[in-house]
C-alpha positions in Angstrom: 17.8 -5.6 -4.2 16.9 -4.7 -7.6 12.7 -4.7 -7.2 11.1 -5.0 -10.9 8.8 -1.7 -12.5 5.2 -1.7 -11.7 4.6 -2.3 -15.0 7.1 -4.9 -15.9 6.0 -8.2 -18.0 5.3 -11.1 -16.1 7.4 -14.2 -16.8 4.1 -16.2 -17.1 0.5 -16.2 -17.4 -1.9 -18.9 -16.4 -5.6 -18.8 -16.4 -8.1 -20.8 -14.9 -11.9 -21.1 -15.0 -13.9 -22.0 -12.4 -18.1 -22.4 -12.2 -18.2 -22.8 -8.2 -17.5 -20.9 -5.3 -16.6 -24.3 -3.7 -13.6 -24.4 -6.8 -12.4 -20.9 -6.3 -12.2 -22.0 -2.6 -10.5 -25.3 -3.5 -8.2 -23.4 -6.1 -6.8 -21.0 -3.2 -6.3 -23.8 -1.2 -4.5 -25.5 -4.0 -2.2 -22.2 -4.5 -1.7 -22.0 -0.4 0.7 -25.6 -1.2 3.4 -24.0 -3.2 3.6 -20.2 -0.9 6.1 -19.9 1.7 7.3 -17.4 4.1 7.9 -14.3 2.0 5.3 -14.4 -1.0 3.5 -11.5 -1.8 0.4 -12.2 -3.7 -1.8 -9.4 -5.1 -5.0 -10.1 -5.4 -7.7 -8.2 -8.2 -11.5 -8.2 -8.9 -14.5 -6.8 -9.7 -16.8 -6.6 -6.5 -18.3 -10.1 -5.9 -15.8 -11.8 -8.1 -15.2 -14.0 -5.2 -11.3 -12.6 -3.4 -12.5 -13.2 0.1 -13.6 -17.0 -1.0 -10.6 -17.0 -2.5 -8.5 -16.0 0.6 -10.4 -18.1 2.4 -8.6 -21.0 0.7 -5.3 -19.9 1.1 -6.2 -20.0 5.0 -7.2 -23.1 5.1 -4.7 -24.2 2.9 -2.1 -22.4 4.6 -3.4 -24.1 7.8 -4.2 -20.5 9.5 -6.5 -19.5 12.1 -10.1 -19.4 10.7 -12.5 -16.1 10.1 -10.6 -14.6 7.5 -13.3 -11.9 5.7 -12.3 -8.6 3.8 -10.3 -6.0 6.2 -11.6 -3.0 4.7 -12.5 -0.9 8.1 -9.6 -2.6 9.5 -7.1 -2.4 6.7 -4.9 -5.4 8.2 -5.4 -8.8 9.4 -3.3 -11.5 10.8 -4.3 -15.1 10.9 -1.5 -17.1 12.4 -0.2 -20.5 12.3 -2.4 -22.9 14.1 0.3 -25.9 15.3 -2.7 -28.5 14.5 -3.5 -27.2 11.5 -3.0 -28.2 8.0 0.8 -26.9 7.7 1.9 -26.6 11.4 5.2 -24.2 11.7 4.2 -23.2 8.6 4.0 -19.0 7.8 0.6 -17.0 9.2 -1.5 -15.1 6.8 -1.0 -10.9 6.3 -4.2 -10.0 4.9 -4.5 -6.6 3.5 -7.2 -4.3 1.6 -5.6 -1.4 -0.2 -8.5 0.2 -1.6 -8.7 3.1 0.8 -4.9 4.0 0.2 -3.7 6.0 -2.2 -0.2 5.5 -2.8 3.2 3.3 -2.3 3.7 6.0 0.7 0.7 4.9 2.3 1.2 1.1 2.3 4.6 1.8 4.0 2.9 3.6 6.7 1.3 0.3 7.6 5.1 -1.7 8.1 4.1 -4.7 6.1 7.8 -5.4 6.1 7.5 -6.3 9.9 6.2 -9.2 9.0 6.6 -9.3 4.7 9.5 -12.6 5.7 7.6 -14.2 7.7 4.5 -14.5 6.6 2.3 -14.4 3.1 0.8 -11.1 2.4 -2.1 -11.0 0.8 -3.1 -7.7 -0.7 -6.2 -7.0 -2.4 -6.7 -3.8 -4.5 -2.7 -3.7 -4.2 -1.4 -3.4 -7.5 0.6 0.0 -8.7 1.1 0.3 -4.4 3.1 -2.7 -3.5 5.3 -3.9 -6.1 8.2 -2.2 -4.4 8.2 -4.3 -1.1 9.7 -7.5 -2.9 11.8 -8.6 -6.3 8.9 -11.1 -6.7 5.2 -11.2 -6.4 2.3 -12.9 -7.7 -0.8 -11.1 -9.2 -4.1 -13.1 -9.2 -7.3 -11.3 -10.9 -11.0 -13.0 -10.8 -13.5 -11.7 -12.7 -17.0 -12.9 -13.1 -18.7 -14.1 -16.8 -22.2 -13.4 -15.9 -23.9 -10.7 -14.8 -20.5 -8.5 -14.4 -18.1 -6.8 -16.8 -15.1 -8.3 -18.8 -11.6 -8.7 -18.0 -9.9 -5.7 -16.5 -6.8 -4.8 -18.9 -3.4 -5.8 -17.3 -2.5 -2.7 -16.8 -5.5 -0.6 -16.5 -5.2 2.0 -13.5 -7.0 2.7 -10.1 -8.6 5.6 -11.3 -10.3 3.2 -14.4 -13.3 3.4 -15.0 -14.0 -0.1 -16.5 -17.6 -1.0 -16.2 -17.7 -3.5 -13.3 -14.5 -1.9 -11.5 -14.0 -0.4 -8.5 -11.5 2.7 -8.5 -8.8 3.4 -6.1 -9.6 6.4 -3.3 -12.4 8.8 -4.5 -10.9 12.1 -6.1 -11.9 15.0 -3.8 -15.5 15.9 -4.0 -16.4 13.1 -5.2 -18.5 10.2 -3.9 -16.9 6.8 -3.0 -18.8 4.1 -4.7 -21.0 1.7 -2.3 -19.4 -1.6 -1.5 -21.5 -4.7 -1.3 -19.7 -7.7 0.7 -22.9 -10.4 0.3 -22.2 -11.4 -3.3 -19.2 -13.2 -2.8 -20.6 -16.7 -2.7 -22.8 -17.1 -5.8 -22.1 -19.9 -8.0 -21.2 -18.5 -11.5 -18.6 -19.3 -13.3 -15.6 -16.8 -12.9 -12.1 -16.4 -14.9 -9.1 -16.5 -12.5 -5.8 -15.0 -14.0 -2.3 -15.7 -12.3 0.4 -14.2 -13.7 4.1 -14.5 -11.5 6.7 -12.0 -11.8 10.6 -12.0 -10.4 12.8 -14.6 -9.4 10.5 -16.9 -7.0 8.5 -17.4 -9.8 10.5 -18.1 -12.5 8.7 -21.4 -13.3 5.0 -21.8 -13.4 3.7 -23.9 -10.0 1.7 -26.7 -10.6 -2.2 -26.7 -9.2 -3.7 -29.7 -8.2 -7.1 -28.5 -7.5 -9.8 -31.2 -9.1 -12.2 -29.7 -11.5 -10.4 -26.6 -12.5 -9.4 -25.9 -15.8 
């Protein structure tokens, strides 16, 4: 299998403003309808930009088990099918946070391809670490209009220092930066960016989520 550069262009670009927390929700959810067993999404944003609401929608979407919140201290978490749920014998949910780990190397060390085919990974902070697991891959950024910094460049790296970013692993003797999980859920409005890149996504999917534009 021929897996694309890191840095390769995508094959298209769609973005998407939201003003709720209920529309990002409803936008994930929306997203969840066209993923199947063996997408790799790789999910981007500024602390309180809203990725756990976000993921949150897929679940439901993706008729999963409920409780999805961020795995940092836990790096992995599997949400599985639920046979009365909204897509029963449909694919579980791998939900990963990358920040802690450093490299590609590291993300091996986890054996995401156990379960890469048969589920859809979800990987936030993932971008530069996973792009080799798969030919295909969508990348999803959300970043906040108020009160937060502007768009993250396409291809700015983990050790950027963008206002209103969070870097990759701290460089030795430095200090990590503080986290803060409650500001997930304001109501503001946010810019989502989706951009698909490989074969699976040659054409642009369709989202029917009401209210988004």
């Amino acid at each position: 299998m021929s897996v694309p550069e890191a840095g390769s262009d995508p094959l298209w670009v769609q973005t998407l403003t939201v003003t709720t927390a209920d529309q990002t929700h409803a936008l994930g959810a929306a997203l969840a309808e066209v993923l199947r067993a063996g997408d790799l999404l790789v999910l981007t944003g500024e602390l309180g930009a809203g990725k756990t609401t976000f993921t949150q929608g897929l679940g439901e979407g993706l008729g999963v088990r409920e409780g999805i919140i961020s795995p940092t201290f836990v790096l992995v978490r599997i949400h599985p099918n639920l046979p009365d749920g909204r897509r029963p014998g449909g694919p579980d949910l791998v939900h990963v946070d990358a920040y802690r780990l450093g490299s590609a190397s590291e993300i091996d060390d986890i054996d995401l391809e156990n379960t890469l085919d048969s589920a859809v990974t979800v990987v936030e902070w993932g971008r530069d670490r996973v792009e080799h697991l798969t030919e295909s891959r969508l990348e999803v950024e959300l970043h906040r209009q108020l009160g937060g910094a502007g768009v993250v460049p396409h291809h700015a790296g983990h050790g950027s220092t963008e206002p209103g970013t969070a870097p990759g692993p701290a460089a030795s003797g430095t200090e990590a930066p503080v986290l803060d999980f409650e500001s997930e859920d304001d109501d503001e409005p946010r810019t989502i960016i989706i951009r698909g890149f490989g074969p699976r996504w040659a054409e642009q999917p369709v989202l029917a989520a009401e209210g988004i534009s």
